[in-house]
C-alpha positions as CSV (number, residue, x, y, z in Angstrom):
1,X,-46.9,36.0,62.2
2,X,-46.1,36.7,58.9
3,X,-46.2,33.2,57.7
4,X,-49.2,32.5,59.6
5,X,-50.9,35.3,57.8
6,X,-49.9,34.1,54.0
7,X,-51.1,30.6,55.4
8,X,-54.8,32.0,56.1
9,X,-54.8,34.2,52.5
10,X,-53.8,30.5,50.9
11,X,-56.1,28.3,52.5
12,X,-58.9,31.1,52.1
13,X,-58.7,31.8,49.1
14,X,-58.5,28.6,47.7
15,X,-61.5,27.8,49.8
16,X,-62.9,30.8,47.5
17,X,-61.5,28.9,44.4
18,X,-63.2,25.4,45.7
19,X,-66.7,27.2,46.7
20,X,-67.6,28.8,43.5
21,X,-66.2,25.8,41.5
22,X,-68.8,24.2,43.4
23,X,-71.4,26.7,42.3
24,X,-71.2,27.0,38.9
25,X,-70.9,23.8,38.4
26,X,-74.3,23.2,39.9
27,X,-75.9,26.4,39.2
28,X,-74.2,28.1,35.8
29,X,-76.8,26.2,33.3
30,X,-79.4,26.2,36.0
31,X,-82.2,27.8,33.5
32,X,-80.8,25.4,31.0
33,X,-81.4,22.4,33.2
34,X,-85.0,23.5,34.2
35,X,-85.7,25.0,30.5
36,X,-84.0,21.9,28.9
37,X,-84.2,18.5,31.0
38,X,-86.7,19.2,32.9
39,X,-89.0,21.5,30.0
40,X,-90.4,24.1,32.5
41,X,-91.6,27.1,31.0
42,X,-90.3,30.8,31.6
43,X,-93.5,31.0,34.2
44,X,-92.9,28.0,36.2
45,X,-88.8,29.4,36.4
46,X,-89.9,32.4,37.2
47,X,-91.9,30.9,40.2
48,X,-88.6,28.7,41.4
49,X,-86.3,31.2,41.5
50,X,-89.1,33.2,43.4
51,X,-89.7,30.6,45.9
52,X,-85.6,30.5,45.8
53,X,-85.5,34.2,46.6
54,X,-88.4,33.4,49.5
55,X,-86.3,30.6,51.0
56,X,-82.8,32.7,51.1
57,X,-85.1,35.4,53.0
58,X,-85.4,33.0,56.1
59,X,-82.0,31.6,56.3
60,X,-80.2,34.9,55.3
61,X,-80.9,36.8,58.2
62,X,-80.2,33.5,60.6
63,X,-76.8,33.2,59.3
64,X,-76.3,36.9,59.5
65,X,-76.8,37.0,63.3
66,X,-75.5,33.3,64.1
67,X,-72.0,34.4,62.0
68,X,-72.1,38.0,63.8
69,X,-72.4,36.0,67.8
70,X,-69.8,33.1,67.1
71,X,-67.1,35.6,65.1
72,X,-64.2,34.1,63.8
73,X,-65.3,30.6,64.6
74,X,-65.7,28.5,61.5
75,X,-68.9,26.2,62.7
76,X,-71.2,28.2,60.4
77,X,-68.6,27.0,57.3
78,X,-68.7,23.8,58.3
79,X,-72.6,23.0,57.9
80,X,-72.1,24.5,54.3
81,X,-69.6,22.3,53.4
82,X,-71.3,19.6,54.4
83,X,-74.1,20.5,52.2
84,X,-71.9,21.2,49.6
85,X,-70.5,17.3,49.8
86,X,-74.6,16.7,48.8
87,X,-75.1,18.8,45.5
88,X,-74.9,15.6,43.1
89,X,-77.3,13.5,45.0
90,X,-79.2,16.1,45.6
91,X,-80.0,17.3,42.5
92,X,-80.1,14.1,40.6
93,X,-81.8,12.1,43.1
94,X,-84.1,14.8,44.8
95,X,-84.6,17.9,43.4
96,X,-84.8,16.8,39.7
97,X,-87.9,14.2,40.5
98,X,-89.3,16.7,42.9
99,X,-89.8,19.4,40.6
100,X,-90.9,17.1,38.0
101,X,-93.7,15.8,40.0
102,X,-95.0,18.4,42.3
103,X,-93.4,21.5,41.3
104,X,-94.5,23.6,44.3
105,X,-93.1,20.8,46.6
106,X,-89.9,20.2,45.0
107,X,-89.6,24.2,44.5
108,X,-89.7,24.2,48.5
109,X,-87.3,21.9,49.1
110,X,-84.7,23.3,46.5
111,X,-85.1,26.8,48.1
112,X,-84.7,25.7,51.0
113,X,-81.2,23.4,50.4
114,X,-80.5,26.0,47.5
115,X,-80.6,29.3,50.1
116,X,-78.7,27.1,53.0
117,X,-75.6,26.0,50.2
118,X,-75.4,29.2,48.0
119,X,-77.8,32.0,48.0
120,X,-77.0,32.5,52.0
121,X,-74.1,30.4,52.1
122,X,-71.9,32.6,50.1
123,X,-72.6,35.5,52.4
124,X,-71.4,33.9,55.0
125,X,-68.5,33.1,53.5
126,X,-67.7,36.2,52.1
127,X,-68.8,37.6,55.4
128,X,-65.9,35.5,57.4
129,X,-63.3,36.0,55.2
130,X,-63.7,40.0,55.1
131,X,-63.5,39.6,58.9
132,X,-60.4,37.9,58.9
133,X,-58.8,40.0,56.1
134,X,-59.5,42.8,58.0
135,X,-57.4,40.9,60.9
136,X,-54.8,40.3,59.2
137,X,-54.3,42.9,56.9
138,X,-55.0,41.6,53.6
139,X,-56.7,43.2,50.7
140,X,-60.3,41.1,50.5
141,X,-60.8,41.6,47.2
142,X,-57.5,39.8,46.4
143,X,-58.7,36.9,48.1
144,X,-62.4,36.9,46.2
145,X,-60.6,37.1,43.1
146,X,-59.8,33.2,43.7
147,X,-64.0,32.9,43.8
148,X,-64.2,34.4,40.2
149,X,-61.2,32.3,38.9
150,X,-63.1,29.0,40.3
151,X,-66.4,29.9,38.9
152,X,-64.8,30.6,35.3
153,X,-62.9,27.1,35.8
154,X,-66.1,25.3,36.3
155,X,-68.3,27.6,33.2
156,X,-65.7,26.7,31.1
157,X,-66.7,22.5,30.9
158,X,-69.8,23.2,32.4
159,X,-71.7,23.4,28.8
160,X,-69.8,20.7,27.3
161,X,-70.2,18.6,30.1
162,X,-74.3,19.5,30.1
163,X,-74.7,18.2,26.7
164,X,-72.8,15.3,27.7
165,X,-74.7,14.4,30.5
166,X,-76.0,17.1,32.7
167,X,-75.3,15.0,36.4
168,X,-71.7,15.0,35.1
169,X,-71.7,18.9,36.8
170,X,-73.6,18.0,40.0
171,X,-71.4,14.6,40.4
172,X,-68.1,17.6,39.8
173,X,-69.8,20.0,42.2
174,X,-69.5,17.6,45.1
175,X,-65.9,16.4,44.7
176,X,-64.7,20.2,44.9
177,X,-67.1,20.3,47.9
178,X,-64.9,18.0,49.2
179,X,-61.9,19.6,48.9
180,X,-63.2,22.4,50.8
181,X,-62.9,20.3,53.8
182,X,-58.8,19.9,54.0
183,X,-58.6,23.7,53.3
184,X,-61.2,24.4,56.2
185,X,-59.4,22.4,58.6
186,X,-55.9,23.8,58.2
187,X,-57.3,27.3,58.5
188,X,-56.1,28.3,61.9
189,X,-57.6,31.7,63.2
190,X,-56.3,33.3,66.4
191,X,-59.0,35.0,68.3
192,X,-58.6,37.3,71.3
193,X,-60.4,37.6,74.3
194,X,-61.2,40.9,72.8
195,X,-62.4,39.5,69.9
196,X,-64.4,36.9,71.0
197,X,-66.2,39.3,74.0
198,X,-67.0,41.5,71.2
199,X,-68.9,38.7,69.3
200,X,-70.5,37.6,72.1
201,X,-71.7,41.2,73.1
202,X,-74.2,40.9,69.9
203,X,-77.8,41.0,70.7
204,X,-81.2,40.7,68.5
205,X,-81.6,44.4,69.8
206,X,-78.0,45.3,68.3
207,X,-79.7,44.1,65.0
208,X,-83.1,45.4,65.4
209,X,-81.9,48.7,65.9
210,X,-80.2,48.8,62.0
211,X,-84.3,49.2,61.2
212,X,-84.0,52.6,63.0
213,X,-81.1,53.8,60.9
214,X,-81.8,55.5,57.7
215,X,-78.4,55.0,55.7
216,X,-79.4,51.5,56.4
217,X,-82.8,51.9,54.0
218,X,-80.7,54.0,52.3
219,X,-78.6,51.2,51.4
220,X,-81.5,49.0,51.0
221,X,-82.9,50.6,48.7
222,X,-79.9,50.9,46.4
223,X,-79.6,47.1,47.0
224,X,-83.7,46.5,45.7
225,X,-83.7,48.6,43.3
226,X,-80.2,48.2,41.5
227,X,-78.1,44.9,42.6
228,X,-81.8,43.0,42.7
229,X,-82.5,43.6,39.3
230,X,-79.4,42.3,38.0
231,X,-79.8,39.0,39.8
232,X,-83.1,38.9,37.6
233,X,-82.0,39.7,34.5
234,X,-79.4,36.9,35.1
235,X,-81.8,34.3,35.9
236,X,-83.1,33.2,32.5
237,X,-80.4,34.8,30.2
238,X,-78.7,31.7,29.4
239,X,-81.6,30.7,28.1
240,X,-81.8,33.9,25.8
241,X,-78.3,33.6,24.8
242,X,-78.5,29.7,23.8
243,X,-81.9,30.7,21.6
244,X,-79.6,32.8,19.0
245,X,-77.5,29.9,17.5
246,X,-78.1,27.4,15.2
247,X,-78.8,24.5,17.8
248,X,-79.1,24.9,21.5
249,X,-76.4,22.4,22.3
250,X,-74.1,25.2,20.7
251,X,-75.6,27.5,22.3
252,X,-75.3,25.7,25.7
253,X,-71.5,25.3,24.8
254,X,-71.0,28.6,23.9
255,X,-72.6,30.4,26.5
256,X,-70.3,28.3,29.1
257,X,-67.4,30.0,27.2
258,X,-68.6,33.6,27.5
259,X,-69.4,33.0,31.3
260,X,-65.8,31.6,31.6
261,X,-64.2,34.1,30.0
262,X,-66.2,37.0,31.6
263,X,-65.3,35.7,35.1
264,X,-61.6,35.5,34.3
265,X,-61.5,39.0,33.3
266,X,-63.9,39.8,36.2
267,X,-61.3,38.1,38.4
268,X,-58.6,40.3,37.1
269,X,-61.0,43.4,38.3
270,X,-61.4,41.6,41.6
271,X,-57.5,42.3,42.1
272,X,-58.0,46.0,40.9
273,X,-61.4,46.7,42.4
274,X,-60.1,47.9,45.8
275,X,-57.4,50.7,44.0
276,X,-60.6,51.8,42.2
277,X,-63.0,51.9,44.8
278,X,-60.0,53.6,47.7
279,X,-59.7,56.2,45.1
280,X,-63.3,57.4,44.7
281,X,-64.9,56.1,47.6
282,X,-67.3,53.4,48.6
283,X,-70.9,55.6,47.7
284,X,-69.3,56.8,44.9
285,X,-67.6,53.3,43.7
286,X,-71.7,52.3,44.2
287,X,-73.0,54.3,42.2
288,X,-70.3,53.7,39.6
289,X,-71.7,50.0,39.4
290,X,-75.0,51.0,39.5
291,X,-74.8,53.0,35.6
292,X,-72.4,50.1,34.4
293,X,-75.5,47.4,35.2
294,X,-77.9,49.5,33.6
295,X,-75.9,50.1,30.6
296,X,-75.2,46.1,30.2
297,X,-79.1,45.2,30.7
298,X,-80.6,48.1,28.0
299,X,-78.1,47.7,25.8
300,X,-78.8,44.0,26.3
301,X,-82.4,44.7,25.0
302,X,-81.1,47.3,22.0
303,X,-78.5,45.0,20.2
304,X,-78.9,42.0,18.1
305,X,-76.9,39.0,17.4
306,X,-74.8,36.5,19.7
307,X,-71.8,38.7,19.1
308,X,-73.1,42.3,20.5
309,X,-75.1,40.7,23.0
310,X,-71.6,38.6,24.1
311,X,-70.4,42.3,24.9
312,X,-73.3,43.5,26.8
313,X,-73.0,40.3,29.1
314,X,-68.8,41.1,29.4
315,X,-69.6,44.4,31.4
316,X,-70.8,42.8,34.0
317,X,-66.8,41.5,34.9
318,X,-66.1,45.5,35.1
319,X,-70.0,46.0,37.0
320,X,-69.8,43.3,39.9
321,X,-65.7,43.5,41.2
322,X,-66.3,46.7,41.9
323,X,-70.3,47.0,43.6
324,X,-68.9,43.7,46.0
325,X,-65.3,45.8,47.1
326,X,-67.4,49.0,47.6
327,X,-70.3,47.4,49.4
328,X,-68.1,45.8,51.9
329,X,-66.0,49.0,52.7
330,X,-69.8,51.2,52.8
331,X,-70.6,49.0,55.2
332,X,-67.5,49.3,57.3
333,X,-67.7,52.7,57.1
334,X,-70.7,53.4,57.8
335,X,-71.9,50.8,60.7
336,X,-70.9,49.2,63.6
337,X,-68.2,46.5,62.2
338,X,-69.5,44.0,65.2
339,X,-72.5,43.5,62.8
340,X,-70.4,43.1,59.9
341,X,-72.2,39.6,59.3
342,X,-75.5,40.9,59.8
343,X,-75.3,43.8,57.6
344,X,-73.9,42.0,54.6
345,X,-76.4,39.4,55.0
346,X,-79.6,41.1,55.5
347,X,-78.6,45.3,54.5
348,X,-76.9,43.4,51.4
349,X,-78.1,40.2,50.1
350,X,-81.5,39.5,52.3
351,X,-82.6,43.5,50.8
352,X,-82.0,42.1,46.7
353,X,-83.8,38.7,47.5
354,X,-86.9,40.7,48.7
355,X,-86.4,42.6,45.3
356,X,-86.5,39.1,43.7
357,X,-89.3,37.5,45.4
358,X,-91.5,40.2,43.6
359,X,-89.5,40.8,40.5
360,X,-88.8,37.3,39.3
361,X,-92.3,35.9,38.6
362,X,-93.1,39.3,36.8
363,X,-89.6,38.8,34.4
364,X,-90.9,35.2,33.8
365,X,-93.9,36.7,32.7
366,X,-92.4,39.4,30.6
367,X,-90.0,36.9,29.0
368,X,-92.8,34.7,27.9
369,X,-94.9,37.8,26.5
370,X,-93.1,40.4,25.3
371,X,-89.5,38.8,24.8
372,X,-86.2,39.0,26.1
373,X,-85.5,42.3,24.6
374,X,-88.5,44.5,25.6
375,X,-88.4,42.8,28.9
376,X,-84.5,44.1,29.3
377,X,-85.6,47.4,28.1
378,X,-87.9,47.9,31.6
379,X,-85.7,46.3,33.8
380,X,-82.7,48.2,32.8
381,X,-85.0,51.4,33.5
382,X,-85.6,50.0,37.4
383,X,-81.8,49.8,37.9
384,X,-80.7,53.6,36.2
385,X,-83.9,55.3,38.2
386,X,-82.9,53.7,41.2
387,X,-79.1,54.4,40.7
388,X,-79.8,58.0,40.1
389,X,-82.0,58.1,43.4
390,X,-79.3,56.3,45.3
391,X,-76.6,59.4,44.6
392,X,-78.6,61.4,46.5
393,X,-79.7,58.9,48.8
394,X,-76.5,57.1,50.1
395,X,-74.7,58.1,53.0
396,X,-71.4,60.7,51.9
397,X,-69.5,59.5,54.9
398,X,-66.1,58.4,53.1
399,X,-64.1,58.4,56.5
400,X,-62.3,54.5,56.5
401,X,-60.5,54.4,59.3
402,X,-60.0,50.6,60.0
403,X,-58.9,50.1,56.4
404,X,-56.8,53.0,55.8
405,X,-54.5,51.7,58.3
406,X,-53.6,48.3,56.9
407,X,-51.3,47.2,54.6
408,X,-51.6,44.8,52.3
409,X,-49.8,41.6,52.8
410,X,-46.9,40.7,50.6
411,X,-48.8,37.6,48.6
């Protein structure tokens, strides 16, 4: 058993490593792309990653439910591999042209394939492989760790490689994607009759009833008003960042250095993360995150120069580790671990996409009128209100009893 069980930490989290290679490759110098080889203006991003936002909010929920009813089974990961295989010709062949001549049209179809691949895909990912760590006993934030570790990999060329050609990332995207499909295939899940009776016992009214549940707006609102916000502020920084050197193709290559380096130390919290958040507890652990965020997007507004700004954007290594560990074990906590799926994908991740649909065209705006800095100011004032709100707000149950029984595998 013991072998089998370092066999499924392997394969996963090297499908982890794979996955957000993938990702950043495609998606780390998105702004840039749009902003730079495509010359859309902070108002037309702001409407893409809106309609982005929109199109996560119909698949997010689907995958929730359809991840919660087949459990352990892995046909969900398949179709996102698949789609994965497609990022280079999608991008260069499809999206690209699309946007560039109807942007509403092309802004449709990228939302759509954008929310399917990443900004619902990676939930269900994520989703699956807490449900299996939690079968076989390993520490999940271990495993995500290999996620940070392939997104630095990929930021790390990604800026060099943009000002080389920018299709060089999307052709790089879809040969990790298909590396993903060896390590899917020799990860071999057992599940129970239990297990799989369990799934099966999910209904639409299962889910319905979270509506009914305050912690769960509880939680929601923690999500809108504090991990929503940060997803915005991220959406046009690189931009920003590449605007205070001397050219923008060093700023392009620079910024993929920051963004590498900040995920490799924010991998390093991913494998300290769970110590932290055991210790002072998943509300607490939230809340935690919550100050961090809105100390890394004022101070973002308050300092000047590449270098202090390079600092403010390096908190966010110590911010997110801990906010993911935390909300997973809040959740299990809290609600009923049959809708484990569910909860992350809509409680979590469809919650902060409805912050976005709202908040991103505004930020575009703000960007384009009052600057970066003022605009960081405000936003940075959402998150601390709302992180103050949420201490009083969030559930206190700290009681984990699934997790305080397992061990660690020796890894």
């Amino acid at each position: 058993m013991k072998k089998k069980i370092n066999a499924n930490y392997w394969f996963l989290s090297g499908f982890f490593f794979f996955y957000f290679f993938t990702w950043s490759a495609s998606m780390s110098l998105f702004p840039i792309w749009l902003g730079q080889s495509l010359h859309l203006d902070g108002t037309n991003m702001g409407i893409i990653f809106s309609v982005n936002a929109m199109a996560a909010l119909l698949i997010q929920p689907l995958y929730g439910f359809v991840s919660d009813k087949i459990g352990l089974k892995k046909h969900l990961l398949w179709w996102v591999v698949t789609l994965l295989i497609l990022v280079g010709p999608f991008f260069i062949f499809v999206y690209g042209p699309l946007l560039q001549k109807n942007l509403f049209i092309g802004a449709v179809v990228g939302g759509l394939y954008l929310g399917a691949a990443f900004n619902a895909g990676v939930g269900a990912l994520e989703s699956y492989i807490e449900k299996v760590s939690r079968k076989y006993a390993f520490e999940y934030g271990k495993s995500r760790m290999w996620g940070s570790l392939g997104w630095a990999s990929a930021t790390f060329f990604a800026g060099q490689l943009f000002n080389i050609n920018p299709s060089i990332n999307f052709w790089l995207a879809s040969g990790a994607g298909v590396c993903l499909i060896f390590l899917l295939f020799f990860t071999k899940v057992d599940i129970t009759l239990e297990e799989e009776k369990k799934s099966n016992s999910v209904t639409i009214k299962d889910v319905l009833d979270l509506l009914k549940e305050k912690k769960f707006w509880a939680f929601s609102m923690y999500v809108i008003g504090v991990t929503c916000v940060y997803g915005v502020y991220d959406q046009q920084f690189p931009l920003y960042y590449a605007s205070l050197f001397s050219t923008r193709e060093l700023g392009n290559q620079m910024f993929g250095y920051l963004n590498s380096v900040q995920v490799f130390v924010e991998a390093g919290m991913m494998f300290i993360a769970p110590y932290i958040v055991n210790k002072i507890g998943p509300k607490k652990s939230l809340i935690l995150a919550g100050f961090i965020m809105a100390t890394r997007i004022i101070g973002s507004g308050l300092v000047n120069g590449p270098v202090l700004i390079s600092c403010m954007k390096m908190l966010h290594a110590f911010e997110l580790p801990i906010m993911l560990i935390a909300v997973f074990k809040y959740l299990a906590a809290n609600f009923d671990v049959r809708l484990a799926s569910t909860l992350y994908l809509v409680g979590f991740q469809f919650a902060g996409q409805i912050g976005a649909v709202g908040l991103s065209p505004f930020a575009g705006k703000m960007y384009d009128s009052i600057g970066f800095s003022q605009a960081y100011l405000i936003l940075g004032g959402i998150v601390l209100l709302f992180a103050i709100l949420s201490s009083f707000a969030l559930s206190k149950t700290e009681h984990l009893p699934e997790l305080k029984r397992q061990k660690a595998v020796e890894i």
